[in-house]
C-alpha positions in Angstrom: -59.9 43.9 90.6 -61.8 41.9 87.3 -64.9 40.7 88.3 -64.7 37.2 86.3 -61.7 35.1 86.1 -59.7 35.5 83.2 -60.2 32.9 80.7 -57.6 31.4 78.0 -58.4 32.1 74.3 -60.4 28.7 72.9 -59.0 26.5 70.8 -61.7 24.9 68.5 -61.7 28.1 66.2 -60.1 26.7 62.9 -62.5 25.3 60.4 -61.2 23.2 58.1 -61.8 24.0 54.1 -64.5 22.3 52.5 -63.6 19.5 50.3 -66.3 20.4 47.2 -67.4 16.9 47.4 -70.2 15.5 45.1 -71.5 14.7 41.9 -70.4 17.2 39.0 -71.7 15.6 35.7 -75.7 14.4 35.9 -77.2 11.5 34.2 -77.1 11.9 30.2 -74.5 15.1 30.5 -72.2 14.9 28.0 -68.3 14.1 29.2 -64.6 14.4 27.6 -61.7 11.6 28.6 -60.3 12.9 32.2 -63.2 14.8 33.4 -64.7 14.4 37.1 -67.8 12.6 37.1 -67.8 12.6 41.4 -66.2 12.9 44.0 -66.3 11.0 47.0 -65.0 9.4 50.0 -64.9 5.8 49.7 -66.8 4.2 47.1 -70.8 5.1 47.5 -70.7 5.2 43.9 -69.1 2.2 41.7 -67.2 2.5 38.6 -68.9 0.9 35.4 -67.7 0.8 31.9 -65.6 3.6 30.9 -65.0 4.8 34.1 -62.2 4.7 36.2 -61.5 5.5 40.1 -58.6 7.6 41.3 -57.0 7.0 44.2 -58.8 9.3 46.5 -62.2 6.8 45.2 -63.0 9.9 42.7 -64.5 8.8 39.6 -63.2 10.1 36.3 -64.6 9.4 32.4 -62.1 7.0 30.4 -63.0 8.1 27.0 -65.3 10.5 25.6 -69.7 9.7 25.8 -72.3 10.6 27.7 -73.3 9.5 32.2 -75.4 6.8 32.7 -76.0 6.1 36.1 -77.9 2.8 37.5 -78.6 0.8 40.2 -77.8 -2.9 41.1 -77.8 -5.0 44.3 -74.6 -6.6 44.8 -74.2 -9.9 47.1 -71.5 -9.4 49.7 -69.2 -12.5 50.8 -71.5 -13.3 53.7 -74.2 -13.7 51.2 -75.8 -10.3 52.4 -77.1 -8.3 49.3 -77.1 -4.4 49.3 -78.0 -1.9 46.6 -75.2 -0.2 44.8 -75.1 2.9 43.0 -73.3 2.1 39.7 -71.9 4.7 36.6 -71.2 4.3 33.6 -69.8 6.2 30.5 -72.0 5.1 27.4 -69.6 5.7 24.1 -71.7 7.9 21.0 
């Protein structure tokens, strides 16, 4: 006769993958057209000149240049102002 009662298996043992979220090119990196400057969910970071944002918010280079990233503070509709995150992709 078992001593304990017989349990049934657990079922919070799959881990999902990890995404590989993240900035990939740093400030003043050199970039091609198409390449991965981050990649995010939602929009922490904001597209600026040259860059464009897929539609899973990641944020590729539209032509070819060099990262520039910079900081702004942006007024929202209700007139409260935050600091945004803002990059940019300065042509050579």
């Amino acid at each position: 006769m078992a001593h304990t009662k017989s349990l049934g298996t657990s079922k919070n043992l799959r881990e999902s993958e990890a995404k590989r979220l993240g900035v990939k090119k740093q400030d003043g990196e050199g970039i091609n057209a198409g390449q991965i400057i981050i990649r995010q969910r939602g929009t922490r970071y904001i597209p600026g000149k040259n860059v464009r944002r897929g539609a899973d918010d990641t944020l590729y280079a539209a032509t070819n240049g060099k990262v520039k990233f910079r900081s702004s503070k942006k007024t929202k509709f209700d007139g409260n102002k935050r600091y945004i995150k803002i990059v940019d992709v300065i042509t050579a």
